[in-house]
N, CA, C and O atoms as a GROMACS GRO file, in nm:
protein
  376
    1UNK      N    1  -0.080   1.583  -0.410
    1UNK     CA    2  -0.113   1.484  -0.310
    1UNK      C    3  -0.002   1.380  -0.300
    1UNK      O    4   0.076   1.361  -0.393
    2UNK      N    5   0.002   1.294  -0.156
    2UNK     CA    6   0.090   1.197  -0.163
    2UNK      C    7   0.038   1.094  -0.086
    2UNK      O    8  -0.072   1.109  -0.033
    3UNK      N    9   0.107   0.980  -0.071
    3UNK     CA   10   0.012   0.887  -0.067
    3UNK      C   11   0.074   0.776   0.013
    3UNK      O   12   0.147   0.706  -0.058
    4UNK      N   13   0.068   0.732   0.155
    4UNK     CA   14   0.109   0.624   0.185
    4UNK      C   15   0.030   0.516   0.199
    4UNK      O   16  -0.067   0.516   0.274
    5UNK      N   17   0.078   0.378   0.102
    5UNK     CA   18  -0.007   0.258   0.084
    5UNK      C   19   0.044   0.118   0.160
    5UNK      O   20   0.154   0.108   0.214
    6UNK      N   21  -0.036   0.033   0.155
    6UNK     CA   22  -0.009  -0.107   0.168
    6UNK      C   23  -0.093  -0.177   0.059
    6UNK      O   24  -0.210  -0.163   0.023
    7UNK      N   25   0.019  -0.266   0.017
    7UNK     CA   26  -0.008  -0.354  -0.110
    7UNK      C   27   0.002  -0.524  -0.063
    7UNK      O   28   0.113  -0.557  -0.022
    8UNK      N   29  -0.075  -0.605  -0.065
    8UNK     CA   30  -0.095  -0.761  -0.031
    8UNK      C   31  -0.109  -0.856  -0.134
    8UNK      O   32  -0.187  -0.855  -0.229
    9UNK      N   33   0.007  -0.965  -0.091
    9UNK     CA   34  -0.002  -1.073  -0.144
    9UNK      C   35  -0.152  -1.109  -0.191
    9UNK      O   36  -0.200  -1.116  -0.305
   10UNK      N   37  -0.215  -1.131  -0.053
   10UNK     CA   38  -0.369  -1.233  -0.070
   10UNK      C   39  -0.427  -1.175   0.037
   10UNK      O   40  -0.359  -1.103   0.110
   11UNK      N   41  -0.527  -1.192   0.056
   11UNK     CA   42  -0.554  -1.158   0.244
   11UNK      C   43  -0.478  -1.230   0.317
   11UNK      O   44  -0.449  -1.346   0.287
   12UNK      N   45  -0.434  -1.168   0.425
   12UNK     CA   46  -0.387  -1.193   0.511
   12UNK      C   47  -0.227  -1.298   0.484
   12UNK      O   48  -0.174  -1.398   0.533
   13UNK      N   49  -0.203  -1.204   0.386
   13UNK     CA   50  -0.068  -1.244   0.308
   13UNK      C   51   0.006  -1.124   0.358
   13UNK      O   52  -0.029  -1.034   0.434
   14UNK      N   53   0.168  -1.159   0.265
   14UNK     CA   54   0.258  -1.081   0.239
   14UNK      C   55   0.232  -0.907   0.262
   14UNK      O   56   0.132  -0.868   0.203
   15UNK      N   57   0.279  -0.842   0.309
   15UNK     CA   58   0.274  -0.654   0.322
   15UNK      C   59   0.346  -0.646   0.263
   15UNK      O   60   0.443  -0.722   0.261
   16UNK      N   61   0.315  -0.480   0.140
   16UNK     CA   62   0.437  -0.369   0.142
   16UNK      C   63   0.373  -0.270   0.210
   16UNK      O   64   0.268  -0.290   0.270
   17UNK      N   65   0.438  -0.145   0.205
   17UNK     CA   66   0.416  -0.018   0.325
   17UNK      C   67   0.512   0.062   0.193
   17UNK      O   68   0.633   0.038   0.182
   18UNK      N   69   0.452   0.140   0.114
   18UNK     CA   70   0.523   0.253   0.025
   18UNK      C   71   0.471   0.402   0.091
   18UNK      O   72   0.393   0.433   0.182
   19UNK      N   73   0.544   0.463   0.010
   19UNK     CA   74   0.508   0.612  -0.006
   19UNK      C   75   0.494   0.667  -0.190
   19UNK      O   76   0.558   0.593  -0.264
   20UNK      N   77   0.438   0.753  -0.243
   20UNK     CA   78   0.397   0.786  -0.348
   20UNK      C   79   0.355   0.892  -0.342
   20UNK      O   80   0.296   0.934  -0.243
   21UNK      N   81   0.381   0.977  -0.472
   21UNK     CA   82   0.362   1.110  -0.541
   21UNK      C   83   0.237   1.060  -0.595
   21UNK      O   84   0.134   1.088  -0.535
   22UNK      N   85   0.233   0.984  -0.709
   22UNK     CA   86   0.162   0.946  -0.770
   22UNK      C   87   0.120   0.757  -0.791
   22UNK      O   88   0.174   0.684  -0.874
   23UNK      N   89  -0.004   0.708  -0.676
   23UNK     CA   90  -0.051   0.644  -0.613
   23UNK      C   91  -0.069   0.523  -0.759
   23UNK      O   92  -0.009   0.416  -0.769
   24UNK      N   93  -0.177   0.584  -0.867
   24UNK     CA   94  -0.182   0.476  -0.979
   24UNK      C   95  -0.088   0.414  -1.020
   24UNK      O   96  -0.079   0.292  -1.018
   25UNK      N   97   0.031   0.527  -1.084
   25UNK     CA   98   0.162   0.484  -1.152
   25UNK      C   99   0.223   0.363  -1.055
   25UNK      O  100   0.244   0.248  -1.093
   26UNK      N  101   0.244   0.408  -0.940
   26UNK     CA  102   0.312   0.330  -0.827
   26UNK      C  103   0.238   0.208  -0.842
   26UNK      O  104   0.298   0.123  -0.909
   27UNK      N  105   0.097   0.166  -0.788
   27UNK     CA  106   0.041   0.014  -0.817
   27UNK      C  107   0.027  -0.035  -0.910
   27UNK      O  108   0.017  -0.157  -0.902
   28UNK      N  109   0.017   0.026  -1.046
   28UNK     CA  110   0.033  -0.027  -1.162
   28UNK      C  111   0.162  -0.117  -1.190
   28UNK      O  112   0.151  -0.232  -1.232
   29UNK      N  113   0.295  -0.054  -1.163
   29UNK     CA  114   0.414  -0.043  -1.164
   29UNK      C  115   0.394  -0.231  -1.069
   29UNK      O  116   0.367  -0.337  -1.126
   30UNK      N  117   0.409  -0.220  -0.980
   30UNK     CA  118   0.380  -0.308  -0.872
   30UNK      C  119   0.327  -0.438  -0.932
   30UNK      O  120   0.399  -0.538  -0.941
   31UNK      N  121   0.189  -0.434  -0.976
   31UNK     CA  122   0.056  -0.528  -0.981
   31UNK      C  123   0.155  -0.548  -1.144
   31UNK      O  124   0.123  -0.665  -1.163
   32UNK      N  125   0.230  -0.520  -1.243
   32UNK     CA  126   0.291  -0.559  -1.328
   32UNK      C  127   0.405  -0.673  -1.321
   32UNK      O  128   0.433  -0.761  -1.402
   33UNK      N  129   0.478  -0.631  -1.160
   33UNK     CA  130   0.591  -0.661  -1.188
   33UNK      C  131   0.717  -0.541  -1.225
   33UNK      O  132   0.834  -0.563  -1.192
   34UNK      N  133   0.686  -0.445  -1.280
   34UNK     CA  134   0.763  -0.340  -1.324
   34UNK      C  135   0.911  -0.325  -1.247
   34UNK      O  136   1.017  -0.289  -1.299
   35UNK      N  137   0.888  -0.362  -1.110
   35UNK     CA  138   0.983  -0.316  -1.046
   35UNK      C  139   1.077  -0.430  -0.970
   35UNK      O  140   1.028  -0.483  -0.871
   36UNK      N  141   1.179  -0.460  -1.002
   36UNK     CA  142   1.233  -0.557  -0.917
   36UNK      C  143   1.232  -0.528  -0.762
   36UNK      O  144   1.199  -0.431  -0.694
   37UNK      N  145   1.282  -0.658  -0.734
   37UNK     CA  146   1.256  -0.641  -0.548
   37UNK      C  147   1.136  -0.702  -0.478
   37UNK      O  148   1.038  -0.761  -0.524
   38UNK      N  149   1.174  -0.670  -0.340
   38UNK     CA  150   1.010  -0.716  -0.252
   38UNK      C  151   0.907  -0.762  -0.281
   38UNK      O  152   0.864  -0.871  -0.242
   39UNK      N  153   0.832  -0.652  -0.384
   39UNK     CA  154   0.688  -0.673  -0.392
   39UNK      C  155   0.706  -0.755  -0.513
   39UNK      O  156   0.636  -0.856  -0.506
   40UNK      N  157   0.772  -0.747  -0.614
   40UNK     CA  158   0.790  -0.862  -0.732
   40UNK      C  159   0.767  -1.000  -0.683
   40UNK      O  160   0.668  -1.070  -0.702
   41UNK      N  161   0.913  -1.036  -0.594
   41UNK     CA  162   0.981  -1.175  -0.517
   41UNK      C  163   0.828  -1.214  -0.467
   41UNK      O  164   0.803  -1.318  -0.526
   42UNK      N  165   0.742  -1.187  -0.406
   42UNK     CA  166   0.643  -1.189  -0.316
   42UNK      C  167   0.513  -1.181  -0.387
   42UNK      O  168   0.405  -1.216  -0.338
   43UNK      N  169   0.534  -1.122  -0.523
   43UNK     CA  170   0.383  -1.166  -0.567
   43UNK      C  171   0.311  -1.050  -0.524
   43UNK      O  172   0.188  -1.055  -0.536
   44UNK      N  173   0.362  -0.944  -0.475
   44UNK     CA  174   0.262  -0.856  -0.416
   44UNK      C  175   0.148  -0.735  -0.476
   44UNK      O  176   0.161  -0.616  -0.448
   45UNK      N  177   0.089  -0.764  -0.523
   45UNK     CA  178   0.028  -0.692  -0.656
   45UNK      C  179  -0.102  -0.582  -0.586
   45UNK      O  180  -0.107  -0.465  -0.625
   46UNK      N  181  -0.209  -0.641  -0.472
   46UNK     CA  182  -0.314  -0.569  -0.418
   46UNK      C  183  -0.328  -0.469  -0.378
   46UNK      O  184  -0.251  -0.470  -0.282
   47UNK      N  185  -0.372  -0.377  -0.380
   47UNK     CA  186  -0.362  -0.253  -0.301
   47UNK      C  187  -0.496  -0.262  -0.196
   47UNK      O  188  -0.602  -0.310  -0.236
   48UNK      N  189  -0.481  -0.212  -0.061
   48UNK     CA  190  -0.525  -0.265   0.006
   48UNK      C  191  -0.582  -0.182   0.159
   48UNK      O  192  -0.638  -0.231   0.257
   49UNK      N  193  -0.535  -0.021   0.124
   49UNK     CA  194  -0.522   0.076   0.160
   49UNK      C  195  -0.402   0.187   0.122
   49UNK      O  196  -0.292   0.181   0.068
   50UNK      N  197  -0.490   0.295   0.181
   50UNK     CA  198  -0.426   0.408   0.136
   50UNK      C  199  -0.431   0.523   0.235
   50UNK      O  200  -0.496   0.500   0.336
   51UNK      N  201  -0.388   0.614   0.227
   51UNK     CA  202  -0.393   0.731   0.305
   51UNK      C  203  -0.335   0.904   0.223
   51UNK      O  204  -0.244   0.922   0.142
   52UNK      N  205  -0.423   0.996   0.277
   52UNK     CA  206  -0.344   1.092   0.126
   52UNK      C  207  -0.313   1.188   0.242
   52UNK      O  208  -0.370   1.193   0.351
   53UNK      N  209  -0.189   1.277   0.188
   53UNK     CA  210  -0.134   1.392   0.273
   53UNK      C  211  -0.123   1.521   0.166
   53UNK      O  212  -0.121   1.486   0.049
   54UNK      N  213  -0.118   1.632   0.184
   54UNK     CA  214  -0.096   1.728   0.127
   54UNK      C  215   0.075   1.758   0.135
   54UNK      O  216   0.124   1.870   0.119
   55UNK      N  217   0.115   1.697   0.150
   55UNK     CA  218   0.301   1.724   0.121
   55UNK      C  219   0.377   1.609   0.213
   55UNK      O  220   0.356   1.543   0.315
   56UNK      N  221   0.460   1.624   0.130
   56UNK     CA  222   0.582   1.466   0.104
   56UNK      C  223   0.624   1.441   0.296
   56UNK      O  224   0.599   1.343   0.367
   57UNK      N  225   0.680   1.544   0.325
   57UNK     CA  226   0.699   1.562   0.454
   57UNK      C  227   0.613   1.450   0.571
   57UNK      O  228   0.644   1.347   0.632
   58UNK      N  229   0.511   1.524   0.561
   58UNK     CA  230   0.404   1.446   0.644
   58UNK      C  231   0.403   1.273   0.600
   58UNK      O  232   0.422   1.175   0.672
   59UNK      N  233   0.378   1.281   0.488
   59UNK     CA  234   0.356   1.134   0.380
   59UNK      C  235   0.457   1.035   0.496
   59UNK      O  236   0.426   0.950   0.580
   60UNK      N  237   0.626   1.110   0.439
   60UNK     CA  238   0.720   1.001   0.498
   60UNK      C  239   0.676   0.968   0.634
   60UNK      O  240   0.644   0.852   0.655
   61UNK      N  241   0.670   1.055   0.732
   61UNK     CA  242   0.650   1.076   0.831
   61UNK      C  243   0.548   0.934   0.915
   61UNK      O  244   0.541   0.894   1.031
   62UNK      N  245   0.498   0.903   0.816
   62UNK     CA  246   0.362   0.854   0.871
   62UNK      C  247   0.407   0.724   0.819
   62UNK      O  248   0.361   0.632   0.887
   63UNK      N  249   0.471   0.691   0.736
   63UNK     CA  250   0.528   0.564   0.656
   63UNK      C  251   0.590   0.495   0.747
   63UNK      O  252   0.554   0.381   0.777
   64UNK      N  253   0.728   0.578   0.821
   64UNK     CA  254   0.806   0.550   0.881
   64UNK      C  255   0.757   0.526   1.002
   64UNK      O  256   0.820   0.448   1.074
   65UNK      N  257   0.647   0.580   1.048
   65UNK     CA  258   0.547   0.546   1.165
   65UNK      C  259   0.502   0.385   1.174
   65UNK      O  260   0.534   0.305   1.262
   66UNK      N  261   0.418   0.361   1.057
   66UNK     CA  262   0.347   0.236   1.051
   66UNK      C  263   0.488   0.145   1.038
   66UNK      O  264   0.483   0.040   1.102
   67UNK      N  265   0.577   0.163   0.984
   67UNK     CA  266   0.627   0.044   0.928
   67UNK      C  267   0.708   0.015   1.050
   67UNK      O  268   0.766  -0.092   1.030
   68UNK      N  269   0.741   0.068   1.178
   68UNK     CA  270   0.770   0.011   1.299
   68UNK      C  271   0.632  -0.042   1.396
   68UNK      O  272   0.648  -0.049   1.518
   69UNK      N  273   0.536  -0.068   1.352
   69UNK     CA  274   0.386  -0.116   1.423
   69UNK      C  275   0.425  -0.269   1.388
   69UNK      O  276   0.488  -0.330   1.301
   70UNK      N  277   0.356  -0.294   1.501
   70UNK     CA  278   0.312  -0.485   1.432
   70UNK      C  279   0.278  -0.520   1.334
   70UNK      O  280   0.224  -0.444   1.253
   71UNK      N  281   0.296  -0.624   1.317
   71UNK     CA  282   0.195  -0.664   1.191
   71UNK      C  283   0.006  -0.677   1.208
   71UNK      O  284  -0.076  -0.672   1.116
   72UNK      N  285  -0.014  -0.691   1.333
   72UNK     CA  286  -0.121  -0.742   1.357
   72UNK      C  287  -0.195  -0.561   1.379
   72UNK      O  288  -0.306  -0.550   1.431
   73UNK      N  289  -0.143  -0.476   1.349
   73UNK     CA  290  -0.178  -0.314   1.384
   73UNK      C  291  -0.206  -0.282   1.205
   73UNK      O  292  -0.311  -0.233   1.161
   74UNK      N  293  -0.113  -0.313   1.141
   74UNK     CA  294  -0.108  -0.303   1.021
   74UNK      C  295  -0.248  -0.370   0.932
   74UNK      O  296  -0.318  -0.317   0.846
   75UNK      N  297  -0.252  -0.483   0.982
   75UNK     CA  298  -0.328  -0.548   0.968
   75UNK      C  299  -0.492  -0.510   1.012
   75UNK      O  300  -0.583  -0.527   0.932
   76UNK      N  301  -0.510  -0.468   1.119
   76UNK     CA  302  -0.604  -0.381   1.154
   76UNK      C  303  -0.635  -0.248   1.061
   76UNK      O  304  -0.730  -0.236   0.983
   77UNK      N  305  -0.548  -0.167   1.084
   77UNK     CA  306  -0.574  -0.052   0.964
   77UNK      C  307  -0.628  -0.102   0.828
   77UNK      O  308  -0.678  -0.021   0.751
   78UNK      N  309  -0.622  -0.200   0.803
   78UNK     CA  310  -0.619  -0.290   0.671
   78UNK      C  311  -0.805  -0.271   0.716
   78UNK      O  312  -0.887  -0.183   0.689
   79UNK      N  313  -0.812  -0.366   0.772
   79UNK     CA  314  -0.949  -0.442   0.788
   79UNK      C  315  -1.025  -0.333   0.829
   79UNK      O  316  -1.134  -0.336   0.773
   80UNK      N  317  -1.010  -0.233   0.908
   80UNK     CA  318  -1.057  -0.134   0.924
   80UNK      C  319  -1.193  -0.084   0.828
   80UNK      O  320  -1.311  -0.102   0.858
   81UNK      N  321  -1.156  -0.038   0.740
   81UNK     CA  322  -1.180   0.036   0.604
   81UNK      C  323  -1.210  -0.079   0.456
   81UNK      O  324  -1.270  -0.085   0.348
   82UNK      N  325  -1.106  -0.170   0.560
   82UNK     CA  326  -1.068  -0.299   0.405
   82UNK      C  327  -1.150  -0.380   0.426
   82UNK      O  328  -1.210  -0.337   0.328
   83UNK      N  329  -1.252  -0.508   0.481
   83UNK     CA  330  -1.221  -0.605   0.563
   83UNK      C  331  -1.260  -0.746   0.515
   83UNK      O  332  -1.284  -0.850   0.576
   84UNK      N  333  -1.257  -0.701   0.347
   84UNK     CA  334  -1.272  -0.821   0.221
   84UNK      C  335  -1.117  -0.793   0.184
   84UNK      O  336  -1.114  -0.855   0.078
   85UNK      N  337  -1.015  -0.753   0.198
   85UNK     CA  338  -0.879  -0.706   0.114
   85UNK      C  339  -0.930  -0.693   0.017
   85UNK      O  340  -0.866  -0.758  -0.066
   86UNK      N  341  -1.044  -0.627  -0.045
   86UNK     CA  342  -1.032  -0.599  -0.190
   86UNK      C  343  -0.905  -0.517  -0.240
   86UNK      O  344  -0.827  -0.443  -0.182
   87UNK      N  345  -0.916  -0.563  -0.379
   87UNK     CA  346  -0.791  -0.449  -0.415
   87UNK      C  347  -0.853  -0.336  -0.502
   87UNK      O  348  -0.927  -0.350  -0.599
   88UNK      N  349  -0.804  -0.215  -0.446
   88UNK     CA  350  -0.832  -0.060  -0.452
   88UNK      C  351  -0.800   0.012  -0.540
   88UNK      O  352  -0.811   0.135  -0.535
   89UNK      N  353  -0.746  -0.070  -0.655
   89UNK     CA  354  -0.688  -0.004  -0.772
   89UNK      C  355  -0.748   0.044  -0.838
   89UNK      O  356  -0.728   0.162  -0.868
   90UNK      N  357  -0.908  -0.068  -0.916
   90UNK     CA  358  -1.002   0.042  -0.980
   90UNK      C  359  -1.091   0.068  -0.962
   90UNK      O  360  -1.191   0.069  -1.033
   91UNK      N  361  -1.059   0.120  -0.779
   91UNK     CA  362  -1.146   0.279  -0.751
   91UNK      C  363  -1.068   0.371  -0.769
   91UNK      O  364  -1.121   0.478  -0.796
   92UNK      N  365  -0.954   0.369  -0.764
   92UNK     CA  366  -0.841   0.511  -0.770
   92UNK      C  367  -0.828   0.530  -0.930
   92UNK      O  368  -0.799   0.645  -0.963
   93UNK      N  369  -0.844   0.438  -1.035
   93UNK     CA  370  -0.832   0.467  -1.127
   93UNK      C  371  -0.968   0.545  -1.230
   93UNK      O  372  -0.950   0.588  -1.344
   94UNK      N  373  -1.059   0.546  -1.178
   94UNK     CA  374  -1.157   0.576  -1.248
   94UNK      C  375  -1.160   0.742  -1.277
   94UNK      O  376  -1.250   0.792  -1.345
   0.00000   0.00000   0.00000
């Protein structure tokens, strides 16, 4: 499986827009700090949605899709499904 996410500051905070093999490792990594850059600088720790594909191909595909949308589209997909920003980490982890 693969996995394209958005990870949030706070509600209606800061976005990332990743792609992932492996969805836990990746927000763990994140919600630590683990990784310099963006989501570090920004505090960005939430996970906040997700989406799963059966191969990498498609995954990017769809990444590179959203991440030219508005913010306010992004934001929708969010609330959609989301519309407390809870963060989604431990449901994926269980």
């Amino acid at each position: 499986m693969f996995y394209v996410y958005l990870l949030a500051s706070r509600k209606q905070g800061t976005l990332y827009l990743g792609v992932t093999k492996d969805l836990v490792r990746r927000t763990h990594q994140h919600s630590e700090k683990l990784l310099p850059g963006f989501s570090s600088r920004y505090d960005i720790r939430r996970l906040v949605w997700f989406e799963t594909y059966d191969d990498p191909v498609t995954a990017i595909e769809r990444e590179k899709e959203i991440k030219k949308w508005r913010r306010a589209w992004k934001i929708g997909l969010i609330e959609k499904d989301n519309p407390d920003w809870r963060d989604l980490y431990s449901e994926i982890v269980r």
